[in-house]
RODO-2510 file (C-alpha; in nm, 4 decimals, decimal comma):
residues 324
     n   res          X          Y          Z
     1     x    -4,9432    -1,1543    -2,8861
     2     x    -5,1166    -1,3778    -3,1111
     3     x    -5,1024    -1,7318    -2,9851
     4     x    -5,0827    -2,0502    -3,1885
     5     x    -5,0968    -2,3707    -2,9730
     6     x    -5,0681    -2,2718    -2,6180
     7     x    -5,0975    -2,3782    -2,3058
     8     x    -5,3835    -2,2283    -2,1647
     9     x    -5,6338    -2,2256    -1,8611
    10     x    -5,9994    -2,0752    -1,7837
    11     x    -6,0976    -2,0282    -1,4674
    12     x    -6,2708    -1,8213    -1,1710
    13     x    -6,0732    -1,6243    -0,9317
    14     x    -6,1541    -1,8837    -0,6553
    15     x    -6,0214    -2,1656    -0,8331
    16     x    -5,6729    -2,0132    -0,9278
    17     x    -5,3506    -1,9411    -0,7517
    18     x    -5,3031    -1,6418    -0,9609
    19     x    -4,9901    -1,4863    -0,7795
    20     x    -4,9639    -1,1525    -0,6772
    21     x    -5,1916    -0,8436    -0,7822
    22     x    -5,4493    -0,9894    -0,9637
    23     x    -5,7526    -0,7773    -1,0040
    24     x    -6,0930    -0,8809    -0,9003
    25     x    -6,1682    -0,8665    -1,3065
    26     x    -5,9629    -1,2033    -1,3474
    27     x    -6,2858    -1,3881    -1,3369
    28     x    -6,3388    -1,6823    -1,6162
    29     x    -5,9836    -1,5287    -1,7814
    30     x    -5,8118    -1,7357    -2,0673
    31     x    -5,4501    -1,7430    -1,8927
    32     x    -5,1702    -1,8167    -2,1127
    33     x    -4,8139    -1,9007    -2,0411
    34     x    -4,6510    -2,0629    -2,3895
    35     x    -4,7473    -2,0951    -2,7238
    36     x    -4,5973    -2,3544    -2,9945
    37     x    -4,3348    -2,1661    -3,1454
    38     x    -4,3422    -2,3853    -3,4561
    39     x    -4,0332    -2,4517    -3,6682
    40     x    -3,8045    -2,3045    -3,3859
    41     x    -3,4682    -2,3238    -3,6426
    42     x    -3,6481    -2,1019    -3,9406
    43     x    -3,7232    -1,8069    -3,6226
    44     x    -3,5513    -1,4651    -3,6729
    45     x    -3,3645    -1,3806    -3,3362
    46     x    -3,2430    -1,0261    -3,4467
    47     x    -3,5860    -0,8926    -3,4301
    48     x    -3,7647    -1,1397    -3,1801
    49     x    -4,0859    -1,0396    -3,1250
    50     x    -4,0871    -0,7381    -3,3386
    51     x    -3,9264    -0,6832    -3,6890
    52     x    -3,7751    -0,3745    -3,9203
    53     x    -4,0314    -0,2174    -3,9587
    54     x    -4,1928    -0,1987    -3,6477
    55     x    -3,8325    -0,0477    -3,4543
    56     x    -3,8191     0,2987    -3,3466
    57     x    -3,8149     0,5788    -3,5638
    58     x    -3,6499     0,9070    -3,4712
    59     x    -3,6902     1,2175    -3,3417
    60     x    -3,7861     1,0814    -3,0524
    61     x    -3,9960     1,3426    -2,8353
    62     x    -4,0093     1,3761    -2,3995
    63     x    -4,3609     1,2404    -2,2881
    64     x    -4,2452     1,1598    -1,9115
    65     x    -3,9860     1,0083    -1,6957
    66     x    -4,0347     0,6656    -1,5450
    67     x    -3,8859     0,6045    -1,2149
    68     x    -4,0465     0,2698    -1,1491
    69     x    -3,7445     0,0026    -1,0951
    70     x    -3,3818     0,1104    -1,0419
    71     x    -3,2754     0,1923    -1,3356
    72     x    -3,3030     0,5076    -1,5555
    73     x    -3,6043     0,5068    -1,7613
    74     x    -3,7979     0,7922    -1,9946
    75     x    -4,0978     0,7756    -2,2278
    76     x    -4,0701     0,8985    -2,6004
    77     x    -4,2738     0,8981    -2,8498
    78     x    -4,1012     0,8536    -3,2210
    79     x    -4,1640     0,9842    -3,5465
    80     x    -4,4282     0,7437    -3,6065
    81     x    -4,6197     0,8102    -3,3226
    82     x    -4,5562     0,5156    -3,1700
    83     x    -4,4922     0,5447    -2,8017
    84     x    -4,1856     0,3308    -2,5811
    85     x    -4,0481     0,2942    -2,2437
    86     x    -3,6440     0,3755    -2,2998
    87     x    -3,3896     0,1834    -2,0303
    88     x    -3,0972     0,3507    -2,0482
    89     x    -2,7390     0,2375    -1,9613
    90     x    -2,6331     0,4045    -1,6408
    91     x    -2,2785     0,5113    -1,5909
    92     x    -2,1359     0,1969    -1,4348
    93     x    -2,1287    -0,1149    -1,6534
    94     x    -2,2168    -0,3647    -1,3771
    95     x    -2,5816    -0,2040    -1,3855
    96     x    -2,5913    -0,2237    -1,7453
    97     x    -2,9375    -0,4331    -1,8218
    98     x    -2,9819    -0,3513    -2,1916
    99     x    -2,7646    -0,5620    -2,4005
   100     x    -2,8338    -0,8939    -2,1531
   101     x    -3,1916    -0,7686    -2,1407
   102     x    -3,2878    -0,7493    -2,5517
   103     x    -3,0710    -1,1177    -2,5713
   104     x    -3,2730    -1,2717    -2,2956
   105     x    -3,5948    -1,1587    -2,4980
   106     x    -3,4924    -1,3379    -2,8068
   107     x    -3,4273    -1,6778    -2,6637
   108     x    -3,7406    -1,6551    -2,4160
   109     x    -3,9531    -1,5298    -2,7346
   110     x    -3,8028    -1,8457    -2,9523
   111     x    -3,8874    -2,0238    -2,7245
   112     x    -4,2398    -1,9745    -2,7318
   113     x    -4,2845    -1,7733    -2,3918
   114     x    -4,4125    -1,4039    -2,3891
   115     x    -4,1851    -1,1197    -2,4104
   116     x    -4,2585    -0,7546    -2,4626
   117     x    -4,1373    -0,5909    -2,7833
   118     x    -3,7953    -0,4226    -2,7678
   119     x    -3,5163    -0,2641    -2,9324
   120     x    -3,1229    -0,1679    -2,8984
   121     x    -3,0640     0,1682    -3,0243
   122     x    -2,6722     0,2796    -2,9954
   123     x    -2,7720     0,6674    -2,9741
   124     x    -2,9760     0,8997    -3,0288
   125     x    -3,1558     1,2604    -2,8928
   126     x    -3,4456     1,2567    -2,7190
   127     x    -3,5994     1,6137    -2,7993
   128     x    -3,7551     1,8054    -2,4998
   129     x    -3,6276     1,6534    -2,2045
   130     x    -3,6887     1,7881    -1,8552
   131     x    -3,6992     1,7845    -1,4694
   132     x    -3,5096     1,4495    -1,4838
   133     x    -3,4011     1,2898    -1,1875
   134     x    -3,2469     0,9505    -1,1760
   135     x    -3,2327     0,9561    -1,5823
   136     x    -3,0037     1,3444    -1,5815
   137     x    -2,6736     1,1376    -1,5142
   138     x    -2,7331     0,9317    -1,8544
   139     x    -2,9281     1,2333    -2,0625
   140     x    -2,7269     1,5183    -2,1881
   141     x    -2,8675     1,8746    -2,1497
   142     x    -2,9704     1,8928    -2,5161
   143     x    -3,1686     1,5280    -2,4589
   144     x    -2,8497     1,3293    -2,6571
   145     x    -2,8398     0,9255    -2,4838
   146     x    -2,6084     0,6339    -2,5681
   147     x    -2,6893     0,2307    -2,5003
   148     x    -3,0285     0,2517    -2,4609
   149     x    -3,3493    -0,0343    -2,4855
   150     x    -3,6843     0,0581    -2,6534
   151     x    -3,9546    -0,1095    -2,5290
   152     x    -4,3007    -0,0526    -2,7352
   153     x    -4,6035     0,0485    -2,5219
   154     x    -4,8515    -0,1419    -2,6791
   155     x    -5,1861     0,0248    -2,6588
   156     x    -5,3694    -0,3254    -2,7130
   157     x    -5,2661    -0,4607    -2,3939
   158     x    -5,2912    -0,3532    -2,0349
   159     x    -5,1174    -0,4597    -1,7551
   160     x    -5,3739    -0,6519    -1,5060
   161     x    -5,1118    -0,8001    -1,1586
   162     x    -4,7774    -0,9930    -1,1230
   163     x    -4,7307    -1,3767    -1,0544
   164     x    -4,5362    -1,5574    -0,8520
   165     x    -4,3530    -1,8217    -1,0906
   166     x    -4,3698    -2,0629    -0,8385
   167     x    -4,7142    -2,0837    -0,7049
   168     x    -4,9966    -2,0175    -0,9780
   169     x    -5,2205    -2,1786    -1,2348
   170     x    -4,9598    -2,3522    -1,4362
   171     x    -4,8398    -2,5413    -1,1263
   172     x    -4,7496    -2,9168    -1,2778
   173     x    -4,7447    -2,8026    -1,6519
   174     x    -4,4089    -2,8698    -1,8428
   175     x    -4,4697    -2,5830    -1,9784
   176     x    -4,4014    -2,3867    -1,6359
   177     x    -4,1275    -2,6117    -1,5822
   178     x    -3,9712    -2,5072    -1,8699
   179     x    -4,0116    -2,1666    -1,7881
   180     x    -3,8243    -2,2250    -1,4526
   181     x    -3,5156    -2,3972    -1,6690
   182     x    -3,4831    -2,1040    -1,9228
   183     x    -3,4656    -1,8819    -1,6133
   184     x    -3,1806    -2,1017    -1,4739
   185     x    -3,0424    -2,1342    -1,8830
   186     x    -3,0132    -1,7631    -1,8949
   187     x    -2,8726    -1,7015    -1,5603
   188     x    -3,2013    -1,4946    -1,4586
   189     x    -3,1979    -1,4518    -1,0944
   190     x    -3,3981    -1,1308    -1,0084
   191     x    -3,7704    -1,2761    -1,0721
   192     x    -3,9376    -1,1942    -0,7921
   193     x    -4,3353    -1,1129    -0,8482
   194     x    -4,2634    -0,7359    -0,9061
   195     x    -4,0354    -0,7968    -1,2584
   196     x    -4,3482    -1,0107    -1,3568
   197     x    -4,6559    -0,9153    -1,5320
   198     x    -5,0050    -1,0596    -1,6417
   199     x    -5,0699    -0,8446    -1,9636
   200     x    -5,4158    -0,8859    -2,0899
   201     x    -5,5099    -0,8076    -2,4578
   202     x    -5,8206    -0,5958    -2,5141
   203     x    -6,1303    -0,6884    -2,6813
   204     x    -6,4241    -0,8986    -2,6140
   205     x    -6,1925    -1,2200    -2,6093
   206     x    -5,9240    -1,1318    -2,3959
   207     x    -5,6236    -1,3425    -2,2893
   208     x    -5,4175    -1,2747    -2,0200
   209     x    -5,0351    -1,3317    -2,0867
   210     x    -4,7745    -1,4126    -1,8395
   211     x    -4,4416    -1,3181    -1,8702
   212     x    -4,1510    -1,1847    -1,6818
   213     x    -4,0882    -0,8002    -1,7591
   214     x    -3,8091    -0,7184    -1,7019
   215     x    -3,4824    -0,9511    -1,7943
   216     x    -3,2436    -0,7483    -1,7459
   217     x    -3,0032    -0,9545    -1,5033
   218     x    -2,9284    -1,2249    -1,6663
   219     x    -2,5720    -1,3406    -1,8578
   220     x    -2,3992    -1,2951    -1,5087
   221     x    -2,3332    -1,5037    -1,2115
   222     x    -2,6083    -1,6510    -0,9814
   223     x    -2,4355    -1,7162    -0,6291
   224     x    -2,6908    -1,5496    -0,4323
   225     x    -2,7401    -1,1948    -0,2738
   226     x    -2,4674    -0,9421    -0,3649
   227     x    -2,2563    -1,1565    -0,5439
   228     x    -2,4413    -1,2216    -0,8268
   229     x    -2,4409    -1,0378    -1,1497
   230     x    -2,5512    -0,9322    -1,5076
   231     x    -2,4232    -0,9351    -1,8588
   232     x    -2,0987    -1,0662    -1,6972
   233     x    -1,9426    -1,3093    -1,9234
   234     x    -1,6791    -1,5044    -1,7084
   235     x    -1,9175    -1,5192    -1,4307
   236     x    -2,1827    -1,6563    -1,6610
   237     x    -1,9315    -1,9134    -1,8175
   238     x    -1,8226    -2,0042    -1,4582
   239     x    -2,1180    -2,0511    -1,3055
   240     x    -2,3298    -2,4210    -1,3100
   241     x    -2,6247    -2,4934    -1,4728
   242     x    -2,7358    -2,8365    -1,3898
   243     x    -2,6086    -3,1710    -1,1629
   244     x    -2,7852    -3,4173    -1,3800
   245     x    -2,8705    -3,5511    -1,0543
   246     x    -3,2464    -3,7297    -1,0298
   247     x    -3,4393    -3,7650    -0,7481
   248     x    -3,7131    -4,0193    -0,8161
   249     x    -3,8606    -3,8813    -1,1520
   250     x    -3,7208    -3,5145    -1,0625
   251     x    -3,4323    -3,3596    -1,2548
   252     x    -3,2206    -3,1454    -1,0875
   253     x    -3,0521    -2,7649    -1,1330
   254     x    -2,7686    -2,6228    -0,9459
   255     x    -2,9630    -2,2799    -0,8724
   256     x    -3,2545    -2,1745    -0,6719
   257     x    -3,4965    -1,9305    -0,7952
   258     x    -3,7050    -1,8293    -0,5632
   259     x    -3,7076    -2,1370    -0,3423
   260     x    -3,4586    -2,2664    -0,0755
   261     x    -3,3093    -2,4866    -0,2534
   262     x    -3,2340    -2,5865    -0,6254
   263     x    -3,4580    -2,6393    -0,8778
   264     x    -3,5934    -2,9498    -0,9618
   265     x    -3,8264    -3,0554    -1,2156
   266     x    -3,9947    -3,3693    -1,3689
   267     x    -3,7632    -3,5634    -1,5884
   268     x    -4,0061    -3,5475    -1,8810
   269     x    -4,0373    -3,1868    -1,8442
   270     x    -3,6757    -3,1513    -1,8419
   271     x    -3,6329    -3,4066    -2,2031
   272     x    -3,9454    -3,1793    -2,3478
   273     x    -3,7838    -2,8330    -2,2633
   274     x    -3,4612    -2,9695    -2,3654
   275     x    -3,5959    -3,0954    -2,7215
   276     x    -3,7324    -2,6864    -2,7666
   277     x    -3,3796    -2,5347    -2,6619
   278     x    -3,1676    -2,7670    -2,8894
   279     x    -3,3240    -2,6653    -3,2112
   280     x    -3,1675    -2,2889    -3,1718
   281     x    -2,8750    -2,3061    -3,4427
   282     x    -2,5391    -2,1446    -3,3679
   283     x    -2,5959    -1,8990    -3,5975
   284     x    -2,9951    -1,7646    -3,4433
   285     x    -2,7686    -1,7203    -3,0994
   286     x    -2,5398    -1,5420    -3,2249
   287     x    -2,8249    -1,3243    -3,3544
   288     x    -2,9432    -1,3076    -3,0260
   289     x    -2,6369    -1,1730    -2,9123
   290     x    -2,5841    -0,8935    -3,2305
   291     x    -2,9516    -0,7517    -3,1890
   292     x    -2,8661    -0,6918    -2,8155
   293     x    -2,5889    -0,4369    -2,9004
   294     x    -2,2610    -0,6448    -2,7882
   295     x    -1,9421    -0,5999    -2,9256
   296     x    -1,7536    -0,8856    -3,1220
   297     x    -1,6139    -1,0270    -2,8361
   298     x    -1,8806    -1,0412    -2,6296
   299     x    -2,1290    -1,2220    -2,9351
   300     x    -1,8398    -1,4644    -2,9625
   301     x    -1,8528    -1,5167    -2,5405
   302     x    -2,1714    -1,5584    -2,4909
   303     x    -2,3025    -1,7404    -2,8047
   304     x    -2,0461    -2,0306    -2,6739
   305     x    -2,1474    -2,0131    -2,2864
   306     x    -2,4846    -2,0474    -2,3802
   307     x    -2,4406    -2,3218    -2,6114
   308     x    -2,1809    -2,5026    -2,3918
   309     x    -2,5094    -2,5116    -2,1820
   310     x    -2,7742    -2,5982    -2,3836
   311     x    -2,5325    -2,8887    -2,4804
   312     x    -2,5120    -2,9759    -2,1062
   313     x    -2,8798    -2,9566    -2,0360
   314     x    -2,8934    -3,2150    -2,3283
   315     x    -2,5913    -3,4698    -2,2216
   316     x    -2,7615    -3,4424    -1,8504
   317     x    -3,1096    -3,5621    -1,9510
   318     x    -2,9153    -3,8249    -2,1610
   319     x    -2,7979    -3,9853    -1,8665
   320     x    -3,1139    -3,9373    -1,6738
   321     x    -3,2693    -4,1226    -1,9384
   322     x    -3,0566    -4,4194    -1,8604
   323     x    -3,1820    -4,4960    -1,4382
   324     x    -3,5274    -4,5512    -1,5739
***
């Protein structure tokens, strides 16, 4: 996770509201939310984070089973050694994370925010399976899988705590406000501390990274408890994004996240993040959308939802602008 400019803090354990799980080791840690993405337009959303060459190769060999989470999970290693975590689709579609999870990743990662490195792959055969539990209703006896997400283990980073994303060290950056508006962009309402991690590079200049880990529902609705939803694409087009409405200086969401009530932000925070999101082209989103595994239909969908709504976020802070 090489950073460019970022936003960035140093500071003892005392000083920082580092959310949840920190370890004692945090002490006088480089902490590191965003990073300039550059030229966002030239970015390749297929790959994201990672690129051809880096995917998985098969076979793909049994290491362990995960059962972290609620989904199915196993670890592989592939032909080149390499070694993943693999979410696989379970039976029903409504707990499908994969395809919203590998799209979410792409426009977080363009963005600028941290991501971990992942993958669609359609099918394949995992050799040497065994003693599964939760993953035996999505792995056939002779290891085959279909819909599944490869997420590279990356042996130059270690996992360190969790955050809360609204109370730590970035309180008051635009940068963390942004953050808090993809969430709401992308429909992301299960980001509680424990689908959060502080990933810290290894090596005598170490960074710790904060991102959220798992992204999996997202592209649903977001009305709260059990009616909300992933990879749902008339609940996601249904559903509101922002009121436009400004309180003071703040600029106002429809959605919670974790809070009682909706999100609110600075209005310059909301003009900055909205300058980053509108220079994503119609055609990177749709490569969002292909590298995630969806079908025709479903690129079409959601490439226009989430435009429709990047377009909104843009017309809102438009007529903010105007009551100063």
């Amino acid at each position: 996770m090489a950073a460019l400019r970022t936003v960035a803090f140093v500071c003892g354990v005392s000083a920082c509201v580092a959310g949840a799980g920190l370890s004692p080791s945090a002490e006088r840690q480089t902490k590191v939310l965003w990073r300039d993405p550059g030229a966002i337009a030239r970015r390749d959303l297929y790959w994201g984070a990672g690129s051809k060459a880096r995917a998985p190769k098969p076979p793909f060999t049994f290491v362990s089973e995960n059962t972290t989470g609620n989904r199915p999970k196993v670890v592989v290693k592939d032909a080149a050694g390499k070694e993943w975590t693999v979410k696989l689709a379970p039976p029903d579609p409504l707990l499908n994370e994969v395809h919203a999870e590998i799209a979410a990743t792409r426009i977080m990662w363009a963005l600028g925010y941290f991501v971990d490195e992942n993958y669609f792959v359609p099918n394949g055969r995992i050799l040497g399976a065994r003693n599964l539990t939760r993953s035996a209703a999505v792995v056939g006896p002779d290891g085959s899988f279909k819909v599944a997400r490869f997420e590279r283990n990356d042996p130059t980073m270690e996992k360190v705590g969790e955050w809360h994303i609204e109370d730590n060290v970035f309180t008051g950056s635009k940068e963390l406000s942004g953050f808090r508006a993809a969430m709401l962009l992308l429909n992301s309402w299960d980001v509680k501390p424990l689908n959060t991690a502080v990933r810290r590079s290894k090596g005598a200049d170490a960074v710790d990274y904060y991102l959220l880990s798992d992204l999996g529902s997202t592209f649903g609705g977001m009305k709260g408890g059990d009616h909300n939803s992933r990879w749902h694409l008339e609940e996601y087009k249904a559903s509101k994004f922002v009121t436009g409405v400004v309180k003071g200086t703040q600029f106002q969401f429809t959605y919670p996240l974790l809070g009682g009530g909706p999100v609110t932000i600075p209005i310059e925070h909301a003009r900055w993040f909205s300058g980053l999101v509108s220079q994503l082209t119609d055609a990177q989103i749709r490569r969002a959308f292909e590298a995630s595994g969806a079908t025709r239909a479903e690129v079409d969908g959601f490439s226009a939802a989430l435009k429709a709504r990047i377009l909104e976020l843009r017309a809102a802070v438009g007529r903010a602008d105007t009551r100063f």
